[in-house]
C-alpha positions in Angstrom: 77.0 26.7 131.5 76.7 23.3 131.4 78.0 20.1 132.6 78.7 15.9 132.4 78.2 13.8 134.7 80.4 10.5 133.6 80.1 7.3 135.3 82.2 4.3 133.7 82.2 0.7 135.1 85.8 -0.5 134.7 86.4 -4.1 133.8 87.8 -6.1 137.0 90.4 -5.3 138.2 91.4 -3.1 135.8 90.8 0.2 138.2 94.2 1.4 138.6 95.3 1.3 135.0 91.5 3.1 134.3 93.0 6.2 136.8 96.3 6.4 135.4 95.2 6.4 131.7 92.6 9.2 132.6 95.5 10.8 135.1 98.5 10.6 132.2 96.5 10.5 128.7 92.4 11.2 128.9 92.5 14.2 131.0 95.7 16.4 129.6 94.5 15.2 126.0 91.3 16.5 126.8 91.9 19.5 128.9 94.7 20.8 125.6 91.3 20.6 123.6 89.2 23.1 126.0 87.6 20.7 128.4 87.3 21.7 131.6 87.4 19.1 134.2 85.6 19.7 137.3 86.5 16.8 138.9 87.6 13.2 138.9 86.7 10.5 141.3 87.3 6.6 142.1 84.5 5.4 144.5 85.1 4.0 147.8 82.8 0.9 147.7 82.3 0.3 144.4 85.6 -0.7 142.7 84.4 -0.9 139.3 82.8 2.8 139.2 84.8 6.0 138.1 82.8 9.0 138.1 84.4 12.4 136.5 82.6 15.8 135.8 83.6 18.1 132.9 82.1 21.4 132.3 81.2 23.4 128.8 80.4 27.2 128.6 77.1 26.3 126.2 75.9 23.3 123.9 77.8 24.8 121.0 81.2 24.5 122.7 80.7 21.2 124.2 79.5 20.5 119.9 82.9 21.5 119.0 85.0 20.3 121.8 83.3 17.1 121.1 84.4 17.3 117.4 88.0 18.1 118.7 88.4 15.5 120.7 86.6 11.9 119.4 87.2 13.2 115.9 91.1 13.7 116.0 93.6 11.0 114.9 95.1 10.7 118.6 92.0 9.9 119.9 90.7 7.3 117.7 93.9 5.6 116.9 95.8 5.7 119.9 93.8 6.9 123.5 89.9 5.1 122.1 91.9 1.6 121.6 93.5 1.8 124.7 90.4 2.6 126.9 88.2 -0.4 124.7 90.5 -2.6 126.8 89.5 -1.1 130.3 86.0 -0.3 130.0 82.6 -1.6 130.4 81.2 0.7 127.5 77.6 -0.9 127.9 77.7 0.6 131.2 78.4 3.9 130.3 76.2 6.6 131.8 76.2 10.1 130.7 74.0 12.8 132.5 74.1 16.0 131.0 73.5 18.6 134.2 72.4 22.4 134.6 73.5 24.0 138.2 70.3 25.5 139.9 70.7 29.0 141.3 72.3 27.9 144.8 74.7 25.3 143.2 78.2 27.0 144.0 80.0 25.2 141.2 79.3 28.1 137.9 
């Protein structure tokens, strides 16, 4: 098991669009591909940063999830234009985790 830990800076003011295209497009687009999303979170005193967790079984299904999702028309015609608009993508930070032995998310 394996998980992301996915931290996007939002351009200004442009948070509450960010959470309802993830809410309405990212997330079901991504979940009907095998994504699992662990969570999703806005935070409090930052209002640039959105911070969302997704979780693979191993490093070859994240592989082909990944090839299934950024690879597919919808994606890069209609959802990847749409989030270039929203998105700080030079402040894009992706942390690839492993849950120690007393973490209780599996």
């Amino acid at each position: 098991m394996l998980f992301e830990l996915r931290q996007y800076r939002i351009k200004d003011g442009k948070r509450n669009e960010w959470v309802k295209l993830m809410e309405e497009e990212i997330i079901p687009f991504q979940t009907s591909k095998g994504v699992v999303v662990i969570g999703s979170f806005i935070a409090e005193q930052e209002p640039d940063l959105y911070v969302w967790i997704r979780r693979f079984d191993s490093e070859e299904e994240r592989q082909r999830i990944y090839k299934a999702v950024y690879e597919s028309d919808e994606w890069v015609n209609v959802i990847k234009p749409k989030t270039d608009l929203l998105l700080d993508r030079s402040r894009i930070a992706v942390t690839r985790l492993e849950p120690t032995s007393k973490s209780v998310i599996h």
